[in-house]
N, CA, C and O atoms as CSV, one atom per row, in Angstrom:
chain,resi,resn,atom,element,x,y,z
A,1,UNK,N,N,34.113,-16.765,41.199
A,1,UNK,CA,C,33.118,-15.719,41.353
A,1,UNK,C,C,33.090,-14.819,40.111
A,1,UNK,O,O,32.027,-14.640,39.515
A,2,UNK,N,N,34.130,-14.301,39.744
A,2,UNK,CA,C,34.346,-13.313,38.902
A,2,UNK,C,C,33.324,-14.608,37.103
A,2,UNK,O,O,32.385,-14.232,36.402
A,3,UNK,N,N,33.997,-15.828,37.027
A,3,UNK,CA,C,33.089,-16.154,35.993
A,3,UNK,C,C,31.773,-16.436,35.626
A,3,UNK,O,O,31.356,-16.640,34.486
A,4,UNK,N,N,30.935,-16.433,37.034
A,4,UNK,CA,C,29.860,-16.297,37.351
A,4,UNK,C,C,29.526,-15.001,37.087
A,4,UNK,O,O,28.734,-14.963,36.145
A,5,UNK,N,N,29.818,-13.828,37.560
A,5,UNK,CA,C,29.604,-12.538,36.727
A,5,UNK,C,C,30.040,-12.442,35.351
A,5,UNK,O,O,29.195,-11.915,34.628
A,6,UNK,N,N,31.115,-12.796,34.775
A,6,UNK,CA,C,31.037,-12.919,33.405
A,6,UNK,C,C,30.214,-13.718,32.038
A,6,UNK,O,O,29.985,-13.419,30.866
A,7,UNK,N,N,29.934,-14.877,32.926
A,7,UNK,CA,C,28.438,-15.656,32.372
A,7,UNK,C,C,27.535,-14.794,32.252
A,7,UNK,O,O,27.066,-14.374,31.193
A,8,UNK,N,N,27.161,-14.397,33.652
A,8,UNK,CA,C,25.658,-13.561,34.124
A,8,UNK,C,C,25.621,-12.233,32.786
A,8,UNK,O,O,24.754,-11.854,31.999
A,9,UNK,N,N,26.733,-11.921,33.004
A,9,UNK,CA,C,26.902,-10.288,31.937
A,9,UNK,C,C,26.674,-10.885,30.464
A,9,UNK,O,O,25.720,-10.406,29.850
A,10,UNK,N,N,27.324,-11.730,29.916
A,10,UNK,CA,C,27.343,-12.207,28.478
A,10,UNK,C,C,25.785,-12.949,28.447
A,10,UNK,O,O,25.106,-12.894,27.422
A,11,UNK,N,N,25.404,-13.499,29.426
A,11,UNK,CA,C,23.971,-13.754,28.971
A,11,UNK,C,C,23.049,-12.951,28.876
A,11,UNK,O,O,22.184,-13.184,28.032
A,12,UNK,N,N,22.934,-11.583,29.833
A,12,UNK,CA,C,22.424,-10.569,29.586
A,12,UNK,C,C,22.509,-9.855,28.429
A,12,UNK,O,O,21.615,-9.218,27.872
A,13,UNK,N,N,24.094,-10.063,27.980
A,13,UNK,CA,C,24.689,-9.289,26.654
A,13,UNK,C,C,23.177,-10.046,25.275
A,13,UNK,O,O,22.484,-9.586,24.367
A,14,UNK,N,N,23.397,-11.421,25.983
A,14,UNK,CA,C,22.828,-12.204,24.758
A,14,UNK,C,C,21.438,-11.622,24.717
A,14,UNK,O,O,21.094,-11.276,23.587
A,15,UNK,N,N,20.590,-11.439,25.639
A,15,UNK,CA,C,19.531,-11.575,25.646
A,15,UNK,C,C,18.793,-9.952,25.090
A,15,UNK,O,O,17.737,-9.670,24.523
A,16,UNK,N,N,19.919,-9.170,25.573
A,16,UNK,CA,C,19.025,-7.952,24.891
A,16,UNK,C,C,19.726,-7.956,23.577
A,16,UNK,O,O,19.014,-7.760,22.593
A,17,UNK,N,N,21.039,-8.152,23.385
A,17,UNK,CA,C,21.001,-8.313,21.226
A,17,UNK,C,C,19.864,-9.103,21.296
A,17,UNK,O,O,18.833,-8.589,20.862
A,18,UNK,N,N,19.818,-10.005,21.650
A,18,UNK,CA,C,18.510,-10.782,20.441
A,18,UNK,C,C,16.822,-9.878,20.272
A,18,UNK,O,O,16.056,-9.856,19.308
A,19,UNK,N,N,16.743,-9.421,21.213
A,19,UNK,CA,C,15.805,-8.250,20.781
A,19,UNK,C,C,16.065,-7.436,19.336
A,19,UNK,O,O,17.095,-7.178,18.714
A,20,UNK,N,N,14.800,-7.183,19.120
A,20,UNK,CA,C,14.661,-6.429,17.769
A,20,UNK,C,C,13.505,-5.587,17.667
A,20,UNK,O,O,12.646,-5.667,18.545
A,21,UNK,N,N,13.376,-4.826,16.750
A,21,UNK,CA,C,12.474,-3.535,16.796
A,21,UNK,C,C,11.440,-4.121,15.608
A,21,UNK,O,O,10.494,-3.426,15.238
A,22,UNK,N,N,11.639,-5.181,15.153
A,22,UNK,CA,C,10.630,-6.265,13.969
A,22,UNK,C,C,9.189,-5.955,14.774
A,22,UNK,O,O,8.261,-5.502,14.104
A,23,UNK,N,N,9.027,-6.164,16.010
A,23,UNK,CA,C,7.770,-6.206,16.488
A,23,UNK,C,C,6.995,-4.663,16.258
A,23,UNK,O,O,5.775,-4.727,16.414
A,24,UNK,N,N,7.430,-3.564,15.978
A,24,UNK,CA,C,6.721,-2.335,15.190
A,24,UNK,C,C,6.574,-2.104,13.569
A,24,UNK,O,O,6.418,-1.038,12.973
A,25,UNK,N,N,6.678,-3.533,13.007
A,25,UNK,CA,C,6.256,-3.116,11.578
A,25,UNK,C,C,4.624,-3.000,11.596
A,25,UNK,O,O,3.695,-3.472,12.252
A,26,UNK,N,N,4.765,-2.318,10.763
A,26,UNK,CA,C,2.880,-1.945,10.456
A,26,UNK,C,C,2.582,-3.110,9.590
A,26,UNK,O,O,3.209,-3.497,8.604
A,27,UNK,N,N,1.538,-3.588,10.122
A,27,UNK,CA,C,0.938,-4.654,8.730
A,27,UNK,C,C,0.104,-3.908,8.152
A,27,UNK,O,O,-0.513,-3.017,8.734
A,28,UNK,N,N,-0.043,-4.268,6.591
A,28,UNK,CA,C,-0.844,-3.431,5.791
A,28,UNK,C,C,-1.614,-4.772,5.274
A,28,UNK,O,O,-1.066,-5.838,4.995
A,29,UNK,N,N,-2.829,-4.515,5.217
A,29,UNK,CA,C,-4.041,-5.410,4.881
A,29,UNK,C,C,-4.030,-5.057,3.381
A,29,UNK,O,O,-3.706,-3.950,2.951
A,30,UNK,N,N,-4.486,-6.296,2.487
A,30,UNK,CA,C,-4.809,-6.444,1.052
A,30,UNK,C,C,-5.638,-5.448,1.018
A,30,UNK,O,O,-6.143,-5.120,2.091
A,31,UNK,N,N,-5.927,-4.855,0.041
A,31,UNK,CA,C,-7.065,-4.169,-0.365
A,31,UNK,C,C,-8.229,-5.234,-1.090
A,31,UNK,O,O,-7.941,-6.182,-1.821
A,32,UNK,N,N,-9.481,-4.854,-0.724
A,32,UNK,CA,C,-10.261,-5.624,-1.536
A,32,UNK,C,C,-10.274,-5.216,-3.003
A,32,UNK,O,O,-10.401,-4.006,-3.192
A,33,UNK,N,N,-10.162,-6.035,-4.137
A,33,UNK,CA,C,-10.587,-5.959,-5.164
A,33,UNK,C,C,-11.550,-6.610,-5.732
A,33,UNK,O,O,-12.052,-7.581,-5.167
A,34,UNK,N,N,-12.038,-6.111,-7.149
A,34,UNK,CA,C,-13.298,-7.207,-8.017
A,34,UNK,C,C,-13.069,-7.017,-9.354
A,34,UNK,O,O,-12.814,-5.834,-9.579
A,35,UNK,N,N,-13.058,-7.663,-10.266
A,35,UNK,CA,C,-13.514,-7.634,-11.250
A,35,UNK,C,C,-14.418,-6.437,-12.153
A,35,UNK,O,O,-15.642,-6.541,-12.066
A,36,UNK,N,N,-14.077,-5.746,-12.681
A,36,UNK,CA,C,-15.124,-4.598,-13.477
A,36,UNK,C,C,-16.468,-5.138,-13.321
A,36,UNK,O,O,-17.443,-4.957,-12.592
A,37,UNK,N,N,-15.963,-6.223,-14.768
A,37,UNK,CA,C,-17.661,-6.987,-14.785
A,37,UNK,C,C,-18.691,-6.689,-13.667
A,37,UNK,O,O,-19.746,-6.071,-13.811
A,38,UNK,N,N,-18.279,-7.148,-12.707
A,38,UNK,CA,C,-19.402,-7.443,-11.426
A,38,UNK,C,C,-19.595,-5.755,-10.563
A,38,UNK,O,O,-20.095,-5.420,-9.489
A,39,UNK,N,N,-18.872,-4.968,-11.748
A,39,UNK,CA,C,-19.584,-3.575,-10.671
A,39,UNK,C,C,-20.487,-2.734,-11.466
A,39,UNK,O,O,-20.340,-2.258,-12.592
A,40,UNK,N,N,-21.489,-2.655,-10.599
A,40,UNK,CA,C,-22.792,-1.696,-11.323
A,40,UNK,C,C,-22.487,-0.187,-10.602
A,40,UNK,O,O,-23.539,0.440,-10.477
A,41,UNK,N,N,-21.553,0.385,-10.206
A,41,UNK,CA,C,-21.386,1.574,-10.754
A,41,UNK,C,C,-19.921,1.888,-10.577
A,41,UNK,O,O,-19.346,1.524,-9.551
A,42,UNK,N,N,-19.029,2.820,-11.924
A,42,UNK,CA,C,-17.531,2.507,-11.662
A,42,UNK,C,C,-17.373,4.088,-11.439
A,42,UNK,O,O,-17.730,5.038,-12.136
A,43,UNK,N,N,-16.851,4.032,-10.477
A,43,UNK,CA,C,-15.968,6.006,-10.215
A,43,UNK,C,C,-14.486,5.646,-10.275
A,43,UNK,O,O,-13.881,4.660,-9.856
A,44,UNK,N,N,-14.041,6.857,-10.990
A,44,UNK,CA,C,-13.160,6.993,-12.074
A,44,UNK,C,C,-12.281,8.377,-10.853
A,44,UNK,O,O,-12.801,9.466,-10.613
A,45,UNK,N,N,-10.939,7.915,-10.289
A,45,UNK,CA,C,-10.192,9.105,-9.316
A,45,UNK,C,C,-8.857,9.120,-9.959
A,45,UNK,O,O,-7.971,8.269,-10.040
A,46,UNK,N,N,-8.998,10.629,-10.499
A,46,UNK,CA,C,-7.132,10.552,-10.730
A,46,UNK,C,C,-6.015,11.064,-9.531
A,46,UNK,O,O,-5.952,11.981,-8.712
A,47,UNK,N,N,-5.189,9.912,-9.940
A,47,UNK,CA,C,-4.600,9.721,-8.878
A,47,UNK,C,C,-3.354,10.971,-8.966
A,47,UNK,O,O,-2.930,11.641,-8.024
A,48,UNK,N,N,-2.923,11.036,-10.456
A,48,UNK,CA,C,-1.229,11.426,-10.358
A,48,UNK,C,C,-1.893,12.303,-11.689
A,48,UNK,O,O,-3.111,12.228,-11.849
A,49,UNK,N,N,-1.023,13.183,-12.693
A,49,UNK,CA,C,-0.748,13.986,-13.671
A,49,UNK,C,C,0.178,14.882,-14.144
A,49,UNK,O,O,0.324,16.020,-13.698
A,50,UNK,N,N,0.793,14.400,-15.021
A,50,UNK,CA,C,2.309,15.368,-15.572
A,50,UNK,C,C,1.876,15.920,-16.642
A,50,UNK,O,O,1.693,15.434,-17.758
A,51,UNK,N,N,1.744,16.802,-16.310
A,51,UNK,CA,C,1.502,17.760,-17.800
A,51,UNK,C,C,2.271,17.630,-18.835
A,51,UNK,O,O,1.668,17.371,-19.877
A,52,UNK,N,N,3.654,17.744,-18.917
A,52,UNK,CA,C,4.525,17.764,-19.721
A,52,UNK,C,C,4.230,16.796,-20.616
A,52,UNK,O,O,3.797,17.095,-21.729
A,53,UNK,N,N,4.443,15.430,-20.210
A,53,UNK,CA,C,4.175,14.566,-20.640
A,53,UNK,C,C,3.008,13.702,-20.879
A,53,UNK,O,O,3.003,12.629,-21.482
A,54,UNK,N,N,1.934,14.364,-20.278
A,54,UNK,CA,C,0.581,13.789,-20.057
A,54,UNK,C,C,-0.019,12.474,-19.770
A,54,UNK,O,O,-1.139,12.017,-20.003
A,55,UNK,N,N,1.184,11.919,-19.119
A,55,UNK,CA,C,1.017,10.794,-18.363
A,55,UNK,C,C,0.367,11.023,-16.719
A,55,UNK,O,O,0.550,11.712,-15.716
A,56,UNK,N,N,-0.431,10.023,-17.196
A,56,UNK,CA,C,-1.827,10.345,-15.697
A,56,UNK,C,C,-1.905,8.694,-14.952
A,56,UNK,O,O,-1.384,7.695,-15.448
A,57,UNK,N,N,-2.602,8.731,-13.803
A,57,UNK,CA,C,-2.312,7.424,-13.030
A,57,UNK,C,C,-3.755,7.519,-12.837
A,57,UNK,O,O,-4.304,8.613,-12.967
A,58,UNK,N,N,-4.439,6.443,-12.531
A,58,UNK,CA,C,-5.989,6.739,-12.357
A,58,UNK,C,C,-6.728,5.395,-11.913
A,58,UNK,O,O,-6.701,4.331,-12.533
A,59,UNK,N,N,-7.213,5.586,-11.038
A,59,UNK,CA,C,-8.014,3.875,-9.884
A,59,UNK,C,C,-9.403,3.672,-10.511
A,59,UNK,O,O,-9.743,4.625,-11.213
A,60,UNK,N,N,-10.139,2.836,-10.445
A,60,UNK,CA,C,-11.447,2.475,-10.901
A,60,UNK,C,C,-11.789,1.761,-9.674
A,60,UNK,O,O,-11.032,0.901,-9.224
A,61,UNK,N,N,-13.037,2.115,-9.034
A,61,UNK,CA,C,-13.726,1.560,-7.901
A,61,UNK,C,C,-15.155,1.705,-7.994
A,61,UNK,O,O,-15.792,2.606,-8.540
A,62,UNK,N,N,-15.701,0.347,-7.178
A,62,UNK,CA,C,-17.412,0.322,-7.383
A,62,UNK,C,C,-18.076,1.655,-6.074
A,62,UNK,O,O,-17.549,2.597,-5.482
A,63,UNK,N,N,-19.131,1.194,-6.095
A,63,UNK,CA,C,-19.563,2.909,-5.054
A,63,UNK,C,C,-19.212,2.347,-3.575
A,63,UNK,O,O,-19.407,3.233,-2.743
A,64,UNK,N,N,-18.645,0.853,-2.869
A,64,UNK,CA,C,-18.372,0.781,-1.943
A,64,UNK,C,C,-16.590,0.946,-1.744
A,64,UNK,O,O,-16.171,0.665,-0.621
A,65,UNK,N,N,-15.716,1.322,-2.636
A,65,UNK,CA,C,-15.015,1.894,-2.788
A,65,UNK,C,C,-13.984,0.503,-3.132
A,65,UNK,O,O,-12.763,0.607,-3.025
A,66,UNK,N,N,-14.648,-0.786,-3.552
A,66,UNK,CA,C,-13.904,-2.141,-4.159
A,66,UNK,C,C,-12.487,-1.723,-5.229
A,66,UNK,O,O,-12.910,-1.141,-6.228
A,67,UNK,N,N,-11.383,-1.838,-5.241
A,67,UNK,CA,C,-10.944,-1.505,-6.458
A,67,UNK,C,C,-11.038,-2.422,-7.479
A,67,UNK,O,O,-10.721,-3.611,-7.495
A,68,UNK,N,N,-11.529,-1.693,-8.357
A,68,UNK,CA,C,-11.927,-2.847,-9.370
A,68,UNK,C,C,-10.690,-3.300,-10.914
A,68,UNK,O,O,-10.241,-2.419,-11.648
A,69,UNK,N,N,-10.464,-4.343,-11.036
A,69,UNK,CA,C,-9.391,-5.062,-12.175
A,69,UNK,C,C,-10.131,-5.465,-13.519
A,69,UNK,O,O,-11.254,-5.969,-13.528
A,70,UNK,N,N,-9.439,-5.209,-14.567
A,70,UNK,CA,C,-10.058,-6.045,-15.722
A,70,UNK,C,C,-10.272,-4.989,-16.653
A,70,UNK,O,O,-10.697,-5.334,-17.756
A,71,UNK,N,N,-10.028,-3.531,-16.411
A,71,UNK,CA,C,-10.209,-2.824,-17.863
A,71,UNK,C,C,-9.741,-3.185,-18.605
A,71,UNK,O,O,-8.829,-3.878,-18.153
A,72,UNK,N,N,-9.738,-3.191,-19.634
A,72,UNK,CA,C,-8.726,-3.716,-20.794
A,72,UNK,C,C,-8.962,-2.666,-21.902
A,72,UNK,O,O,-7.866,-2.326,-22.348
A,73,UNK,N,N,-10.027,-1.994,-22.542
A,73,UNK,CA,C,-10.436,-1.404,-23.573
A,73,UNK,C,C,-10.867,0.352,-22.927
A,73,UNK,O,O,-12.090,0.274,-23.041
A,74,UNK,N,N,-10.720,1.154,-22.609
A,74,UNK,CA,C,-10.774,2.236,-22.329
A,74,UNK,C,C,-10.215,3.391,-23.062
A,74,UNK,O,O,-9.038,3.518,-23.400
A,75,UNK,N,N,-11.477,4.468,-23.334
A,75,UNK,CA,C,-10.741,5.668,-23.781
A,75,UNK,C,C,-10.444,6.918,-22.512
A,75,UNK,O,O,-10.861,6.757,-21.365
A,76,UNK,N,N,-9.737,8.035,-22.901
A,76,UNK,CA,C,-9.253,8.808,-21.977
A,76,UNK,C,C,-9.866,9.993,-22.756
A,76,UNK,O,O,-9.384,10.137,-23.879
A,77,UNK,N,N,-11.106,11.127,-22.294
A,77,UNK,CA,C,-11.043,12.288,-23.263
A,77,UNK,C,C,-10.605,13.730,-22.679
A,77,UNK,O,O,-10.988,14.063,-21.558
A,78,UNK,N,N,-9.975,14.388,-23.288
A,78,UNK,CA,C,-9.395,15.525,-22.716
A,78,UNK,C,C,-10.719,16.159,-22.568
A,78,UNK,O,O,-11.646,15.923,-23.342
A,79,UNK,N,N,-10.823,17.218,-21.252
A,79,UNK,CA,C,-12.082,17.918,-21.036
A,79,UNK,C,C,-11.414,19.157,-20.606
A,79,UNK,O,O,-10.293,19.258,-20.107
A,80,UNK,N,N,-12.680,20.539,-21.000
A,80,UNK,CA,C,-12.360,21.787,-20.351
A,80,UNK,C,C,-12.436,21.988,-19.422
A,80,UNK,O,O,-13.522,21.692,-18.923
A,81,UNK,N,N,-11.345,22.646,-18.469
A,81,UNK,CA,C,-12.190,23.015,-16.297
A,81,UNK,C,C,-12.244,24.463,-16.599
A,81,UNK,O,O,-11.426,25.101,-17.263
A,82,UNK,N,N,-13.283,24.882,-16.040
A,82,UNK,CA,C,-13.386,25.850,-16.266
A,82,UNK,C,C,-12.825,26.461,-14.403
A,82,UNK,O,O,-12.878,25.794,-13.370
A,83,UNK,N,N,-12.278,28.064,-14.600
A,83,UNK,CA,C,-12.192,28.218,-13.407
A,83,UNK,C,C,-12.643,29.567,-12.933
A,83,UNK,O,O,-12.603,29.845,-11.735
């Protein structure tokens, strides 16, 4: 009797370890991207900016908000904000 409860318990033991909390990862979907070329209009969002160093992070997307790949040749011009 008693190893019949000790089966019963260790299989129970087994069955909830093998559970895992894997089943709440978030899936994160690709983002769509395109090609520059193929966008007829590009908006320009900065993302990040360190003054110190004036290193800036910055996305390029068409007006349906595509992120778009392939700059290669770009200038950056410093501008006044006025406030």
């Amino acid at each position: 009797m008693n190893k019949l409860y000790i089966t019963a318990l260790l299989t129970s033991l087994t069955l909830i370890s093998s559970c895992s909390h894997d089943d709440d990862e978030v899936i994160v979907l690709p983002l769509a991207v395109a090609d520059i070329d193929s966008a007829g209009v590009i908006l320009r969002g900065l993302s990040s900016f360190d003054r110190p160093s004036g290193e800036l992070e910055f996305t390029l997307t068409d007006d349906k908000g595509v992120r778009l790949t392939g700059a290669s040749a770009y200038s950056i011009q410093p501008t006044q904000v006025s406030t």
